[in-house]
C-alpha positions in Angstrom: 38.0 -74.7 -51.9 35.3 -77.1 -50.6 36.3 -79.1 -47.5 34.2 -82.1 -47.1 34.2 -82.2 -42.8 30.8 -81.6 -40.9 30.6 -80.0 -37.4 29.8 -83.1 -36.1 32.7 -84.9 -37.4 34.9 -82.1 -36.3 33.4 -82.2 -33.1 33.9 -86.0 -33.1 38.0 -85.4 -34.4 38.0 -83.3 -31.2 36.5 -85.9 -28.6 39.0 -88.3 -29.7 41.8 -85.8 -29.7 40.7 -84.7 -25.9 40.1 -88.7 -24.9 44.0 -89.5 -26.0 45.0 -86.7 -24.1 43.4 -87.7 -20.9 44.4 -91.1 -21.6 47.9 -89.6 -21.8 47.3 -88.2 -18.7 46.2 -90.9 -17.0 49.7 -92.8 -18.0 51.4 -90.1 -16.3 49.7 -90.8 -12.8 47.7 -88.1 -13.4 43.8 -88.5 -11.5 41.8 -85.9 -14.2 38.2 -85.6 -15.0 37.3 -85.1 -19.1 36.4 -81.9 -18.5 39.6 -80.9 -17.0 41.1 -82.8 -19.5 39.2 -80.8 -22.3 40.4 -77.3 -21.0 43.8 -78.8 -20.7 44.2 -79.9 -24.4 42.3 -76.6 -25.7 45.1 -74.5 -23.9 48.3 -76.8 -24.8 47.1 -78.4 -27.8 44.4 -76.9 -29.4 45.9 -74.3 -32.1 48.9 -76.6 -33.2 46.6 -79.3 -33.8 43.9 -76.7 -35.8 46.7 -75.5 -37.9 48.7 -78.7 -38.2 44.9 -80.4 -40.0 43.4 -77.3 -41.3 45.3 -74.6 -41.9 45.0 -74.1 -46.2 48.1 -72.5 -46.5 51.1 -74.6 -44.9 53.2 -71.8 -44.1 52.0 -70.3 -41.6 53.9 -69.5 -38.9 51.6 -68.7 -36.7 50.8 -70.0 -33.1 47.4 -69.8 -33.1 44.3 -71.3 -34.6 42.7 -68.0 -36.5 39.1 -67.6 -37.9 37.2 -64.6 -40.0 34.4 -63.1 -38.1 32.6 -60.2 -38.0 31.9 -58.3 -34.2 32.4 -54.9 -32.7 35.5 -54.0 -30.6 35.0 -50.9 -28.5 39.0 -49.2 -28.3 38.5 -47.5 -25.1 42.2 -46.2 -24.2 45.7 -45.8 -25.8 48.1 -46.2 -22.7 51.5 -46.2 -24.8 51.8 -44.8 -28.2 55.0 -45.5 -29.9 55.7 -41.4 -30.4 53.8 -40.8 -27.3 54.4 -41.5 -23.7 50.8 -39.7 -22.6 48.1 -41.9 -22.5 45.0 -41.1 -24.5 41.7 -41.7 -23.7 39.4 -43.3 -26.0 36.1 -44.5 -27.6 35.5 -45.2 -30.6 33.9 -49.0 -32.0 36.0 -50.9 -35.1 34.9 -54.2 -36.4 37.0 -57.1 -35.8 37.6 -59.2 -38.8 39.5 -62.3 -37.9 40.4 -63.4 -34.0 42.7 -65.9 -32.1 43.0 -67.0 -28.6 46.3 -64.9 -29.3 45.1 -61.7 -30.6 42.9 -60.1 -33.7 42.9 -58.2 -36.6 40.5 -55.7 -36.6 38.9 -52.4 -38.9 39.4 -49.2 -37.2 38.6 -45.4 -38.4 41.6 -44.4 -36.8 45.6 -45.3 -37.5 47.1 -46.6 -33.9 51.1 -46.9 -34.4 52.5 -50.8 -34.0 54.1 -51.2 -30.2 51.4 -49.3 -29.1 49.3 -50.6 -26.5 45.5 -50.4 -26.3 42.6 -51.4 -23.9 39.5 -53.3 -26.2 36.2 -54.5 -24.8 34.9 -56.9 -26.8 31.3 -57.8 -26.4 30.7 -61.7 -27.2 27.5 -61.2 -25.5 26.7 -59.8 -29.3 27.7 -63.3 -31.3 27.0 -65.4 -27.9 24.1 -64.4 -25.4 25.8 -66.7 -22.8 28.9 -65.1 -22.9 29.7 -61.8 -22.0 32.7 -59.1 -22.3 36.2 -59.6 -22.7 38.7 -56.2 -21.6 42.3 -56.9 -22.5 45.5 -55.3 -23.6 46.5 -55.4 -26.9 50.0 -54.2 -28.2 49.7 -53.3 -32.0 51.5 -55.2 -34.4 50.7 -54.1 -37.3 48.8 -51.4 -39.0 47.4 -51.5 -42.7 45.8 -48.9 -44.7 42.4 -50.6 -46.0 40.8 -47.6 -48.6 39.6 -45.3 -46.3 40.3 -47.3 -42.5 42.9 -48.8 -41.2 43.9 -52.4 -40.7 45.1 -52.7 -37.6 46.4 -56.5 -35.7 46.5 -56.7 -31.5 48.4 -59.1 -29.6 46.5 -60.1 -26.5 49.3 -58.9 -23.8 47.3 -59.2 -20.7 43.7 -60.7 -19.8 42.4 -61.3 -16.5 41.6 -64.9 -16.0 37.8 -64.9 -16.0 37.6 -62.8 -19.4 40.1 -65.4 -21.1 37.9 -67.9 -20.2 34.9 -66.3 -22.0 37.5 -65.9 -25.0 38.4 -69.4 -25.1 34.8 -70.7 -24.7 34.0 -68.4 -27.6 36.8 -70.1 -29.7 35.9 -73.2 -28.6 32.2 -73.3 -29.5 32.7 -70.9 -32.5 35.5 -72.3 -34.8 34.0 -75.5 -35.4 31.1 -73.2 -36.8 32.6 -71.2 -38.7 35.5 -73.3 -40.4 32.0 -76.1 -41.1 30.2 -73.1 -42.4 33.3 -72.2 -44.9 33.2 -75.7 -46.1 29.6 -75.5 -47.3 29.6 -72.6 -49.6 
């Protein structure tokens, strides 16, 4: 399905989305500069407003804003696995296929069981030579069999503050991409 929008008028949709919301703010009493305003909606408002205007299918039920994209995840350690309780040191790469500023869903050679929890280190640097890393921990949610790799989904459950910053700024500057780029083939 062809979508008629351009980054530029998505960008503009966004401007005008952050300027209300600062406007908002500055109702309330509030004394905030655009850009603080900016990070502000992105955090509170951003996915909800992404799915409300774009999401194709209309029931979704999900709280954030997801995109297909192709980067390398580096699965460096298991620290709980579901018939486990030793940790397992690890090191293998899988290929992340779709991500969110709440998790992703990504190709791996090996099965991990769902509630298991797993340290990543995705390298942004990769798609973004301005950014860099991103460690978190991910609990698994699901796990699919995809011919002869597994599917497996991560909920972020805990990112230090500097490397969701990188993650956001990657969302922010990268969805408009690639949802624009989707609407031109």
């Amino acid at each position: 399905m062809k979508n008629s929008i351009s980054y530029k008028e998505l960008s503009g949709e966004i401007k005008r989305e952050v300027e209300r919301f600062l406007d908002g703010s500055r109702n309330e009493n509030r004394d905030m500069t655009m850009e603080e305003a900016a990070l502000l909606w992105f955090d509170r408002k951003f996915d909800a407003w992404m799915l409300e205007k774009y999401n194709r299918s209309r029931k979704c039920d999900r709280k954030h804003f997801r995109f297909d994209i192709e980067i390398p995840v580096k699965v460096v350690e298991r620290l709980i696995d579901s018939d486990s309780r030793d940790s397992e040191e690890l090191d293998y790469v899988g290929t992340i296929l779709n991500i969110s500023r709440g998790g992703f869903y990504f190709k791996s050679a090996e099965n991990i069981n769902p509630s298991s929890i797993i340290r990543v280190i995705i390298d942004l640097s990769i798609v973004d030579p301005d950014l860099r890393g991103v460690e978190a921990l991910a609990m698994v949610i699901r796990s699919d069999r995809i011919n002869d790799s597994h599917g497996v989904g991560v909920m972020f459950s805990s990112i230090y503050d500097e490397d969701r910053k990188n993650l956001d700024v990657f969302i922010f500057k990268n969805v408009a991409y690639h949802f624009c780029a989707r609407a031109e083939e």
